[in-house]
LUMLUMKE-290141 format. One record per atom (N, C-alpha, C): x, y, z. Coordinates in steps of 0.05 Angstrom, whole numbers, plus 5000, padded with zeros to 4 digits. Layout:
<atoms>
XYZ;...
</atoms>
This chain:
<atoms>
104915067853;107315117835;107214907813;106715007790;107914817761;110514687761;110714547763;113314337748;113614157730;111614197710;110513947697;111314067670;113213917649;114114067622;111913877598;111814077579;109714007560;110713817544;112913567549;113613477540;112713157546;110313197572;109312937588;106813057578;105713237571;102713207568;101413047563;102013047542;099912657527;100212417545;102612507561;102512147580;100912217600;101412487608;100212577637;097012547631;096112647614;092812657603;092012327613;093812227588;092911877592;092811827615;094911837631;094111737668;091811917685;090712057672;087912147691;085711937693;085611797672;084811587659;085311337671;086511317680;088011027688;086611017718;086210757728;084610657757;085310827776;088210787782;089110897805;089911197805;089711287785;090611547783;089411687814;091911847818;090812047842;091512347824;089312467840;090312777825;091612907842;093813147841;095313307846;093413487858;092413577841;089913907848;087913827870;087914037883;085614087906;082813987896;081013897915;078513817908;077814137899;078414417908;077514657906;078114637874;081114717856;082514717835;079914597817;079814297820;078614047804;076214167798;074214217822;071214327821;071814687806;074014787808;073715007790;074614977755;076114757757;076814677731;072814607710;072314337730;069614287718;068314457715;066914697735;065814927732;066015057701;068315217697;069215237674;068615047649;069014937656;069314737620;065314667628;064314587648;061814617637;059014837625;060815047635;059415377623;060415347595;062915287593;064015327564;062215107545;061514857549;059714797537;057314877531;056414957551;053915157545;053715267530;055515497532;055915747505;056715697483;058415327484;058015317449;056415167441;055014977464;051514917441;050015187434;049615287455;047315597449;048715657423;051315747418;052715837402;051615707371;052915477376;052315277348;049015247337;047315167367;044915127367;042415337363;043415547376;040415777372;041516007356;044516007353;044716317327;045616237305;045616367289;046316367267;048816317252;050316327234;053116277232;054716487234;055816547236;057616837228;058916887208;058517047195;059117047167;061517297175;064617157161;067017387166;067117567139;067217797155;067518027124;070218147131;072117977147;074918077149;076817927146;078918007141;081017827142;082317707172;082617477175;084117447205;085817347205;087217257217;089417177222;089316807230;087416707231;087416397237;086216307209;085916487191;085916487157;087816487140;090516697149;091916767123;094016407114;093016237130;094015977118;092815807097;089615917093;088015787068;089215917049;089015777022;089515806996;087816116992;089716226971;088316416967;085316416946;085116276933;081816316920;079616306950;080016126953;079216046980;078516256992;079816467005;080716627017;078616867000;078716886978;077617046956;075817136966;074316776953;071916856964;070816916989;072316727011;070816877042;069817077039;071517217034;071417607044;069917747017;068917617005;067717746981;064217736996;063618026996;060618056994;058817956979;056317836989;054017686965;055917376942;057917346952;058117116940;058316856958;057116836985;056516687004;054916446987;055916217006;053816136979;051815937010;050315727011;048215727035;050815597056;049415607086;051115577102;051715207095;053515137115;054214797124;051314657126;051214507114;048214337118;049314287150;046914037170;047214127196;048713827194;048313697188;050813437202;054413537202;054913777184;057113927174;057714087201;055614257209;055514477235;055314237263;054313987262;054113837283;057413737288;059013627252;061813577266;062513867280;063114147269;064214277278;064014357309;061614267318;060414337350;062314147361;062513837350;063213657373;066813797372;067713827347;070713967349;070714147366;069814387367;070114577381;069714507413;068014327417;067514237444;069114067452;071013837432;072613797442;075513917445;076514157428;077114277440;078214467458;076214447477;075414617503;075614357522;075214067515;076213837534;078613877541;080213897517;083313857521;084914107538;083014317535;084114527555;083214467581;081414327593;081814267612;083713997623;081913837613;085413567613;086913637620;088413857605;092013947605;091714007636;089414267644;089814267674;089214177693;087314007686;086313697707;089513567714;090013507691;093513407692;096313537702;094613777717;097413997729;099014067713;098314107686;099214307659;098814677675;100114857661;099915137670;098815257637;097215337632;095815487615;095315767621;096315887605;096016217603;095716307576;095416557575;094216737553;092716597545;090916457542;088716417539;086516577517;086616587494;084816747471;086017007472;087817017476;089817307468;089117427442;088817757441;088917767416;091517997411;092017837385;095117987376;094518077351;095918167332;096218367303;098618317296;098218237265;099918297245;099818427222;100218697216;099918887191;096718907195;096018977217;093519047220;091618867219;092218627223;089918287217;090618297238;088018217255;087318167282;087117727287;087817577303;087717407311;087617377342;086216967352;086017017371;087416747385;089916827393;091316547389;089816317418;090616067418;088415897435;090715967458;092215867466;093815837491;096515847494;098715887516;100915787523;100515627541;101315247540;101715077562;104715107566;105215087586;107815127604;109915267586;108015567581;109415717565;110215627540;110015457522;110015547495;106715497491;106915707457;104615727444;104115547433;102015477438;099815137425;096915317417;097115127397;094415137382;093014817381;090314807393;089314687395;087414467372;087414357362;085914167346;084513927341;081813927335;080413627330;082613537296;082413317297;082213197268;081612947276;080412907244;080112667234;081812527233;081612167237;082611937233;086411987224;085812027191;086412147168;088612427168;087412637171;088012897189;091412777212;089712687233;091612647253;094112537245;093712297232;096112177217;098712437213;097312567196;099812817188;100712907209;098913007229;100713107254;102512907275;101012697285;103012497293;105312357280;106012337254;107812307234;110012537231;108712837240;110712947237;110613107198;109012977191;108713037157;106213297150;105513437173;103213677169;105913777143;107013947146;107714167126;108114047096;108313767091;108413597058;105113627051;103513727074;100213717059;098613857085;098314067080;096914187105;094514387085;092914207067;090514367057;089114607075;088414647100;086814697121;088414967124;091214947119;092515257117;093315277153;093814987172;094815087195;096115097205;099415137185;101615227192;101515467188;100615667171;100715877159;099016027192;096415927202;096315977226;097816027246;098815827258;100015787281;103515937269;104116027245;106216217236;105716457247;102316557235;102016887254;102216877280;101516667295;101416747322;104016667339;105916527329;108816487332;109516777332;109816917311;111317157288;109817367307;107317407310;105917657347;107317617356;108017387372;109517297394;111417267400;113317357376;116417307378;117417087384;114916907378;116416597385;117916507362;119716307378;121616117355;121015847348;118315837370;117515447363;114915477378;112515357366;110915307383;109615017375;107014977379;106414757379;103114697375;102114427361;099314327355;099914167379;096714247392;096113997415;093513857395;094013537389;091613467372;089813297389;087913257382;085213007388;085112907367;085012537357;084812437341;080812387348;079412587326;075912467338;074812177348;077012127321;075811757322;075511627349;079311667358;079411367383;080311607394;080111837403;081512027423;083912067427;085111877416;088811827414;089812187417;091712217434;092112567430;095512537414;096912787415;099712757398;100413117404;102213247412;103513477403;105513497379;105513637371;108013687348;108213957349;111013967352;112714247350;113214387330;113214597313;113914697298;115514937298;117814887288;121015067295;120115267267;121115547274;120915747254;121815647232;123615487222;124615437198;122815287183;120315277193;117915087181;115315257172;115515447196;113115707186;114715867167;112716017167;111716287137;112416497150;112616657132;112616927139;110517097141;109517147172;106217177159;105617517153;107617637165;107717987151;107017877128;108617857121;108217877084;105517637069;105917437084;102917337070;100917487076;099817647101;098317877101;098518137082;100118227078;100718357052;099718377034;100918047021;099818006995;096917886996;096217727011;093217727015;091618097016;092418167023;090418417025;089718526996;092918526979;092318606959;090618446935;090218166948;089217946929;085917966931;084717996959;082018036963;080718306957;083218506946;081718856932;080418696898;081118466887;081118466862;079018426856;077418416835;074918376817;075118136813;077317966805;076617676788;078217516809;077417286824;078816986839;081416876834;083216846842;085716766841;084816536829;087516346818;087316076804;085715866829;084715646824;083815456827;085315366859;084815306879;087115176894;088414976892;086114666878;087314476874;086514366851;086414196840;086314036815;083513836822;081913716804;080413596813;081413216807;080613066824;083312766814;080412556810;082412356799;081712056798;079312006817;076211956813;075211766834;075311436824;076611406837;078111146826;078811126797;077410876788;077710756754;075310816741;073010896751;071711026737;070911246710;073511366710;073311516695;072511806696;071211816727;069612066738;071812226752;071712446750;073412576780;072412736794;073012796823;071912906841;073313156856;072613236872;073713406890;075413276909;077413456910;079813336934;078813476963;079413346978;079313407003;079013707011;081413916996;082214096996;078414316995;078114216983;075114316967;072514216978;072314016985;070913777003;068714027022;070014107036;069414287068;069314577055;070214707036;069714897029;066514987022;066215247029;063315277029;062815386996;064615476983;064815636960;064815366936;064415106937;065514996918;064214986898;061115016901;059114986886;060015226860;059915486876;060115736857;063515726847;065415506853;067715606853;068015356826;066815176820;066314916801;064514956789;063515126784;061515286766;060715146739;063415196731;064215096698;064614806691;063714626710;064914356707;061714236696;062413966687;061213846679;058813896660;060414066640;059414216611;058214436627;058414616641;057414826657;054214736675;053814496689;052214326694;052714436731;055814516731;057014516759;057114266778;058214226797;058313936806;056013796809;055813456803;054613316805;054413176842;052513136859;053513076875;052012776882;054212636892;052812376903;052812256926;051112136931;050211996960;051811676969;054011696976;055811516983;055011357013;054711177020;055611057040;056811167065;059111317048;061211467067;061111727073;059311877050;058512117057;057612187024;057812487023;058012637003;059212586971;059612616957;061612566936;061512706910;063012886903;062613176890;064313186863;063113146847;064913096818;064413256795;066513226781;067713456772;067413356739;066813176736;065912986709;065512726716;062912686710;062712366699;062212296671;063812056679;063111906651;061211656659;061211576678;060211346685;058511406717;054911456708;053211576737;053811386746;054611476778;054211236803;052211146804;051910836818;050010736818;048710846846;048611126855;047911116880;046311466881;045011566897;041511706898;044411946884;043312066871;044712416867;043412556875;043612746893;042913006905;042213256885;040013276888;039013606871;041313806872;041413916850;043414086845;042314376862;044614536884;044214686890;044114926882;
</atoms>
């Protein structure tokens, strides 16, 4: 029997962890929990590791929260532009793998998880929502350092580039729910956090389906999503975050830098994708793709 409210998760997780922890669950439960979560890794290295990417030619529902250019182009035929270089597809493996950790945790920790990859419809957009822990709907998430901040703070909806309120809106709005919830992983230090989100915070996702449908029949790209800013005092500017992870940015920045399209440079910290210079970094530039 569950008695455990999703309102201990994060402490309960942390004490699996702790010396003395004893577990609740049967040695049977525990060894079927592991079972599970170690097949599930399997199938997403094979996944990540021996096929190919999957390229979506539909609209879904764990989408209609990206910006619409964005969005544009997904679903536009032949304007793909090459997949994630592989250190890009390596973060996304360790995300996805972690999490499929956190779904077990929750029930290592005598959490109750159901529906489980449900799939629901709105105006004919198909989605596949992650879970209900002790009955409400959670959606699961890695972030970054950075990332997590917003959700532990409480401040996702003042800047949610990634479009994952607009998510976790459709699968609320299937569900006739009035609140559900992000279960996060901070990648860095593992730190975890839930945040709730009450309908008066989501979208309406009927109707952003709607008008998305009618936006991806068009011939020409909606406006820009974001602005390109300051890299520092340089004088140069770059791509925001927003654009960063996008696979389209190359063909979507076309026109920048006297029609040259982005310049890109080899940072320390990673990547760095600009939108004009006035002043070359002193650091390797990457062949133009």
């Amino acid at each position: 029997i569950y008695m455990k409210n999703i309102n201990t998760l994060v402490e309960d997780i942390y004490k699996l962890f702790e010396v003395n922890n004893k577990s609740t669950l049967s040695e049977e439960e525990v060894e079927l929990h592991l079972n599970k979560f170690a097949n599930e890794v399997k199938e997403i290295l094979k996944e990540y590791v021996f096929s190919e990417p999957k390229e979506r030619s539909n609209l879904r529902l764990s989408a209609i929260g990206k910006p619409d250019r964005q969005l544009w182009y997904d679903l536009q035929k032949g304007k793909k532009e090459k997949y994630f270089d592989s250190p890009t597809r390596i973060k996304f493996l360790y995300g996805h793998l972690l999490e499929s950790l956190l779904v077990t945790l929750t029930k290592l920790a005598g959490h109750k998880i159901t529906e489980e990859q449900k799939e629901i419809s709105i105006a004919g957009v198909l989605g596949h929502q992650d879970c209900r822990i002790d009955d409400m709907l959670v959606d699961i998430k890695s972030a970054s350092g950075n990332s997590f901040k917003k959700f532990a703070s409480g401040r996702l909806s003042e800047d949610d580039p990634f479009g994952y309120i607009g998510q976790l809106s459709a699968y609320a709005e299937a569900n006739q729910d009035k609140e559900a919830a992000f279960f996060v992983i901070n990648k860095q230090n593992g730190e975890l956090t839930l945040l709730k989100i009450h309908e008066m915070e989501m979208i309406n996702a009927a109707d952003r389906v709607k008008y998305l449908k009618k936006i991806i029949k068009k011939d020409t790209p909606p406006s820009r999503c974001y602005n390109s800013i300051p890299d520092g005092t340089s004088g140069n500017y770059k791509l925001p975050i927003g654009c960063v992870y996008c696979s389209h940015k190359h063909m979507c920045w076309s026109d920048t830098n006297g029609g040259q399209g982005l310049r890109t440079f080899q940072y320390a910290k990673g990547l760095r994708y600009l939108t004009k210079v006035t002043r070359v970094p002193d650091v390797l530039e990457e062949p133009n793709v």
